[in-house]
N, C-alpha and C positions, 0 to 999 in steps of 0.2 A: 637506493637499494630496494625499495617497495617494487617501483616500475620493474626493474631487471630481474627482480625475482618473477614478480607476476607474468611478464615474459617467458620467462624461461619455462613455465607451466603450462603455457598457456590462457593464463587467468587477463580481465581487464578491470581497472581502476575506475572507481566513478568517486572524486574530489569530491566532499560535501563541507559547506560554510556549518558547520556545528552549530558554535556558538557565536551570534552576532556582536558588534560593540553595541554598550547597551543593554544586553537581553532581549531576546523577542519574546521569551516569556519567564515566569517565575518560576526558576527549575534550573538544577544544579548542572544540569546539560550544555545549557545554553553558553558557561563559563563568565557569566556573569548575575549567580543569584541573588536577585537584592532582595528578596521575600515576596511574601504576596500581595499579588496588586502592582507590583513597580515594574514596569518594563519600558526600556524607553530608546527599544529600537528607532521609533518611525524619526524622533528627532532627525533634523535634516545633516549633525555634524556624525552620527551613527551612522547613517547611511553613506555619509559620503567613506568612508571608515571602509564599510560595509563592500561598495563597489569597488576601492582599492583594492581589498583581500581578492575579489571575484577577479579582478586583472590579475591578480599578481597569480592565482591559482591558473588561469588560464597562459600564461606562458611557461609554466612549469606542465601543463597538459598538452603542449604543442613541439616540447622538448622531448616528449617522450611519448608522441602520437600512436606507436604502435600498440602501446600498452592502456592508455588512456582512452576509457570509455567517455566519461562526459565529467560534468561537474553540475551537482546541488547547490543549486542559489541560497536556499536556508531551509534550518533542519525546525518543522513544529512549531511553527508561528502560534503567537494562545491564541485561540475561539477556539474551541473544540465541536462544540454549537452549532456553529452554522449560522449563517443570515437571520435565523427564524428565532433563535434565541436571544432577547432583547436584553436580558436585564445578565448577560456572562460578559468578560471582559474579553476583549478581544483587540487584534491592533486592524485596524479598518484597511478592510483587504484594495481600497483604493490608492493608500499609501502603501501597499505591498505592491500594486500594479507600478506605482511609478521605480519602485525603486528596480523590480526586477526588469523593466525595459532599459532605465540605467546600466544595471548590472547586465544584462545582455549583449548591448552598443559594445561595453566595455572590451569584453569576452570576446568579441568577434572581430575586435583587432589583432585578436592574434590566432582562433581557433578559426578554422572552417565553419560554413553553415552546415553540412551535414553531422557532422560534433553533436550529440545531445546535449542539451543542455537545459534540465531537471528541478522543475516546480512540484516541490513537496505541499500537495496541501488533504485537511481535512474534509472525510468521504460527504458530511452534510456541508463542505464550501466550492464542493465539485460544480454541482448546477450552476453557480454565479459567475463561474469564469468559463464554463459550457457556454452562458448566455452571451458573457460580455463581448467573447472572441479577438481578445486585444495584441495576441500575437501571429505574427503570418511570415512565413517559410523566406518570404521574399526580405522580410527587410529583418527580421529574429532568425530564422535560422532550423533548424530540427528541434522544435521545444517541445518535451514531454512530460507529463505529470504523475506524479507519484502520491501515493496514498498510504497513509499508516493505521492499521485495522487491529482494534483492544479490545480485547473484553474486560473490566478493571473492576466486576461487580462478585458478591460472595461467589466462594466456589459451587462452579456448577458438576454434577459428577456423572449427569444422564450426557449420553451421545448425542441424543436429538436435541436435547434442551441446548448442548454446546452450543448446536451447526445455529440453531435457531438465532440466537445470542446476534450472530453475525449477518443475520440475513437483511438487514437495515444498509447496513454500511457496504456491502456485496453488491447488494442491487445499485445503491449509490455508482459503485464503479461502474456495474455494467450499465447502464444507464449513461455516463459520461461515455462511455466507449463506444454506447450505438449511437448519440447524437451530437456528439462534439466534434472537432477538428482534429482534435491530439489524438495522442496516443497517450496510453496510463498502464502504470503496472504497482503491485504490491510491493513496496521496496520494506515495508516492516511488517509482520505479524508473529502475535505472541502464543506458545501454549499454555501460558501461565492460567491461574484459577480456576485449576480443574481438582486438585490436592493438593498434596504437603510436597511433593514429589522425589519422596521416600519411598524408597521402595516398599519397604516393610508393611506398608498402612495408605500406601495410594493406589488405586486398581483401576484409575481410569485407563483408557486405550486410548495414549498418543497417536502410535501407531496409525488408529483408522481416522481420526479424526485433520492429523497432518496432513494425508493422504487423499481426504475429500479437501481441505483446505486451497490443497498447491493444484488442485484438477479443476476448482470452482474458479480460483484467480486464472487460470490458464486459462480459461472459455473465455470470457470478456475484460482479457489484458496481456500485457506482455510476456507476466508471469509471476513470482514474489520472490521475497526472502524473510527467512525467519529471526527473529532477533532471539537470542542473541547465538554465538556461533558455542560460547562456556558464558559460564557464572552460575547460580545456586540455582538446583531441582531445575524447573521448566525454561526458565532463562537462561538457563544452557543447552536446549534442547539439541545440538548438536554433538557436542563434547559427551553431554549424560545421556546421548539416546540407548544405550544399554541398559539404563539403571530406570528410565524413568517408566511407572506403572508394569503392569503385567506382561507385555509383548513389547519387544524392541522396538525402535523407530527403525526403519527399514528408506532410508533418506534416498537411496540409489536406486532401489524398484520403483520409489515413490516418483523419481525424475525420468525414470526408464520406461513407463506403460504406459500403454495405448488402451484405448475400449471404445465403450458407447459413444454415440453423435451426440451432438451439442440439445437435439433436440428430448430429449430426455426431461433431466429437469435441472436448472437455473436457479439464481437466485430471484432473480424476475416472476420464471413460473410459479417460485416457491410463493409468494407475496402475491400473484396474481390468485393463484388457487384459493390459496385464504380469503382474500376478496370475493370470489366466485362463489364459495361456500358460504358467505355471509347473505352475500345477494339472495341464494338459493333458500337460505331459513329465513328472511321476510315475506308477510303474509302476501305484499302485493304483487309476490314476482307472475311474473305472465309467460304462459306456457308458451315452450319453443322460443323462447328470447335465447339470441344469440349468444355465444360463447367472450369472455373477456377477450379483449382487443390484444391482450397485450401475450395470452395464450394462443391467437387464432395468429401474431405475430411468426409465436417463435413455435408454433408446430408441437407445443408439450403439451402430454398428456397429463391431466390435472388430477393425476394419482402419483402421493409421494411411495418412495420405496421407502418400507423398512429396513433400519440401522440394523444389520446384524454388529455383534461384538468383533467377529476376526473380520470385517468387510474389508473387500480391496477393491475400491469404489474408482476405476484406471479413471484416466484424464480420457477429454477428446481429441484431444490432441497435443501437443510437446512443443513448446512454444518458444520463442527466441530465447528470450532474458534465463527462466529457470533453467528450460529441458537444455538448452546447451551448456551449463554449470557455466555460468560465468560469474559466481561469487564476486561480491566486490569490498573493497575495503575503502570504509567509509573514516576518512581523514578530516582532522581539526583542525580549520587554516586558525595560525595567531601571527600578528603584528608584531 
C-alpha cells in the first residue's frame, strides 16, 4: 500500500535496513538494543542475516520499480569519530566494506545497476571511502552515499554560532563531493538544540536557519532531508513548522528559490577564510603571499555575510533529491 500510494502522488521510496541483526550500534534504533558497548553486527552469522534482508528488500523494490527509489544498506553504523578518533568504539569500516559488497552482489540480482543503492555513513568517515574507492559502476552498480548531520551539544540560540556548529561536517560533505567518485546527499539533519521549541519561550528563527541549511547541502550534494517529518518541538520540524520559534518554517519557499552562485560562500570558503585569517595575524606572514588554495579554487570572496534575523539566504541552485520533493519513506526491513 506504501508503493501505490507513493505512486499515486508522485512521491519515491528509498527501503532502508534500520535496524541490523545484531545491532550495529547501541541504540534503541537499531531494534536490537543491547546497551552500551555491545554491538555485534560485524559477526559473520549477522551479516549473513544482514545480506538476506538486503535480497529480500531488493525484490520487493523491483516489484514495484516505478515507485522505488533505491534502498539503504544500514542505517548509523557507531564510530561517529571518524578514523582519527582512536580510543571511540566503532565497527571497522573494513567489515562494513565486505559486507556491503555482499549486500550489493545480492541486490543486483534482482535491481538494475542504475537503481541507487545508498551507503549511509558518518561526515568524519567520508575521507576513507573517498580514499579507498572500493565500489565501481561496472560491477556495483549507481552507489551513493549518504550522510547524517547533528548538532547534539547545549542549546545553541545565536544564528551564526548555529551555522557554525555545522561547518565541520558541511565541508566534510563537500569535500567528498569535489574529490570522490559518488554522489552523496543529506539524507538526515536535525533543527533540534536550538530551544525548548515552545513557542512561548523559544525565539530562535528556524525559519532562516532551515533555509541556509537545505541551500548549503544543495551546492555540494544531491540535496537533504530533515528528520523528523512530527514528534516533539524541533523533531517535528515539519508537522510543528507553525508553532516552532517566532517565524514559520516556510518548507515550500525554502524548496522553491533560486539566488546567488555557488561562488558566494561555502562551507569550504567558510573554513578556508578562517584559515586565511589566522595566516594573516602571524607575525611571519610575507607580503603579497597568495591567497588560500582552496578560495582561489572556488572563486569566494573571504568576507562572510551577516546573519540578519528574517534572512532568506535562496539556494544556487534546486537540486535533484530535495528541490524536486521527493520525500522518502524510510522503512524497517524485519526477518
Amino acid at each position: 500500500r506504501v508503493f501505490v500510494h507513493a505512486k499515486s502522488v508522485g512521491l519515491k521510496v528509498l527501503l532502508d535496513l534500520h535496524g541490523a541483526p545484531g545491532g550495529q550500534a547501541y541504540n534503541s534504533f537499531t531494534g536490537c538494543d543491547q546497551g552500551v558497548g555491545h554491538f555485534d553486527f560485524a559477526q559473520p552469522k549477522s551479516v549473513h542475516l544482514a545480506v538476506a534482508a538486503i535480497e529480500a528488500m531488493a525484490r520487493i523494490c523491483a516489484r514495484h520499480k516505478d515507485a522505488c527509489y533505491g534502498i539503504e544498506l544500514l542505517n548509523e553504523p557507531v564510530g561517529t569519530g571518524g578514523p582519527l578518533d582512536r580510543y571511540g568504539e566503532r565497527i571497522p569500516r573494513e567489515d562494513l566494506q565486505n559486507y556491503y559488497q555482499a549486500a550489493i552482489l545480492a541486490a543486483r540480482k534482482h535491481i538494475d545497476l542504475k537503481v541507487p543503492l545508498v551507503i549511509m555513513e558518518w561526515p568524519r568517515w567520508l575521507s576513507w571511502w573517498s580514499q579507498k574507492k572500493p565500489f565501481s559502476y561496472k560491477e556495483h552498480g549507481n552507489i551513493i552515499f549518504a550522510a547524517h548531520l547533528y548538532y547534539m551539544g547545549p542549546d545553541l540560540v545565536d544564528q551564526q554560532e548555529s551555522r557554525w556548529a555545522f561547518e565541520e561536517d558541511l565541508s566534510s560533505v563537500a569535500e567528498f563531493h569535489l574529490h570522490s567518485r559518488y554522489e552523496i546527499f543529506v539524507s538526515e539533519f536535525g533543527l533540534n538544540s536550538h530551544g525548548s521549541g515552545v513557542p512561548e519561550d523559544d525565539y530562535f528563527d528556524y525559519n532562516s536557519f532551515a533555509n541556509w541549511f537545505v541551500h548549503q547541502s544543495n551546492r555540494f550534494s544531491l540535496g537533504s532531508m530533515v528528520w523528523n517529518y512530527d514528534g516533539p518541538g524541533a523533531w517535528g520540524a515539519v508537522a510543528n513548522k507553525g508553532v516552532l520559534g517566532p517565524v514559520p518554517i516556510e518548507w515550500n519557499q525554502i524548496f522553491s528559490s533560486t539566488g546567488p552562485a555557488v561562488g558566494d560562500i561555502t562551507p569550504l570558503a567558510l573554513a578556508a577564510k578562517r584559515r586565511l585569517d589566522s595566516i594573516r595575524a602571524s607575525k611571519d606572514l610575507q607580503t603579497g603571499e597568495a591567497p588560500h588554495r582552496l578560495l582561489q579554487r572556488l572563486g569566494a570572496a573571504p568576507v562572510l555575510t551577516p546573519v540578519a534575523s528574517g534572512e532568506s539566504n535562496a539556494a544556487s541552485k534546486v537540486l535533484r533529491l530535495s528541490a524536486m520533493m521527493l520525500p522518502f519513506f524510510l522503512l524497517v526491513a524485519v526477518s
